[in-house]
N, C-alpha and C positions, 0 to 999 in steps of 0.2 A: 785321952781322946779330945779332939778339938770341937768346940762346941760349936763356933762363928767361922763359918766358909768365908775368904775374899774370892769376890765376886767381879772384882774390877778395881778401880782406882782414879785418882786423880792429881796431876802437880802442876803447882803453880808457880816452879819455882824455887832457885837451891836455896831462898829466905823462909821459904813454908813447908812445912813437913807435909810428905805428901800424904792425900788423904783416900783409907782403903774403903771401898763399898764392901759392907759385908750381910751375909742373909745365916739366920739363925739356923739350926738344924732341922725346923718343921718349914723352912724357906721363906721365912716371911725377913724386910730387910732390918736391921737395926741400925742404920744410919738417921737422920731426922729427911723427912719429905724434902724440905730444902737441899740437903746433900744432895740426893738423889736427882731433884731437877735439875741441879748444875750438872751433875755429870751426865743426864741423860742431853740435854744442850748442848755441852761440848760432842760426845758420840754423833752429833745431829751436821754437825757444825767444822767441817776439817777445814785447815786454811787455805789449800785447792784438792784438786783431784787427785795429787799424787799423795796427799799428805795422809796416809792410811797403808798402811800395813798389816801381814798377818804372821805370826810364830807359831807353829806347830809342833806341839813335842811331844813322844811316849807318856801316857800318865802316870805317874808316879807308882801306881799299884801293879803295873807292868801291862794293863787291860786296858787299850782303846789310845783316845787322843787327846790333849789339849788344844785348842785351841787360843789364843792372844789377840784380838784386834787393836793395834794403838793406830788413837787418832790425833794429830799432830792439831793442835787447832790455833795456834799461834805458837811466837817464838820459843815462849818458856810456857808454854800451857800444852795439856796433851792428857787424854783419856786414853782406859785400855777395862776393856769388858771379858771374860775369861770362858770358855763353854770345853763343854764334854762330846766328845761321840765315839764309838767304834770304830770311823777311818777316820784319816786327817780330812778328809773334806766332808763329812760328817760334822766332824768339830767345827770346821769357820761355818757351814749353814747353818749349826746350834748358835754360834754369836750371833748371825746376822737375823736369826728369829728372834731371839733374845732383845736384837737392840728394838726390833719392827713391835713385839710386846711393849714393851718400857717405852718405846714411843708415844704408842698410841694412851698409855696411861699418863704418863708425867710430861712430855713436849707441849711447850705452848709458845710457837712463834711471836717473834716480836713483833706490834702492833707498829712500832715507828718505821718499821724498816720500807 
């Protein structure tokens, strides 16, 4: 049995391995707070309006959906946050509550901008 669910991800690049968001099995994340803000940043952050997509698959246990949102946020940079539900549209509003959560806890706009 798997103990660390991924939760998302993050790559910066075919020089950096890319790096998984993972949350323990009582859901709490085991990446360091840092990781997390970067990738909640990037999620925040696409490099226009088109630069977001979403995958939608059977989950794996044959019950309900996956959902995938990748967000392209520059050329070799790019987030992808993972959610569950019962339909496939189910699943992308589980990511997109997921990212509205994780926002409002880790997002902190740049002051210079």
């Amino acid at each position: 049995m798997q103990d660390n669910i991924i939760v998302g991800s993050m790559w910066f690049g075919a020089k950096t391995p890319e790096v998984h968001i993972k949350k323990d099995k009582e859901g709490s994340f085991i990446n360091a707070e840092d990781e997390i803000k970067d990738w909640v940043h990037c999620l925040n952050n696409p490099w226009s309006g088109t630069s977001m997509h979403y995958e939608v698959n059977p989950n794996y246990s044959g019950e309900g959906w996956v959902a995938t949102k990748t967000v392209i946020v520059y050329d070799f940079i790019d987030a992808k946050i993972c959610a569950n539900g019962p339909t496939p549209q189910e699943a992308i509003t589980a990511c997109d509550d997921a990212i509205r959560v994780l926002t409002e806890k880790y997002y902190v706009e740049d002051e210079d901008v």
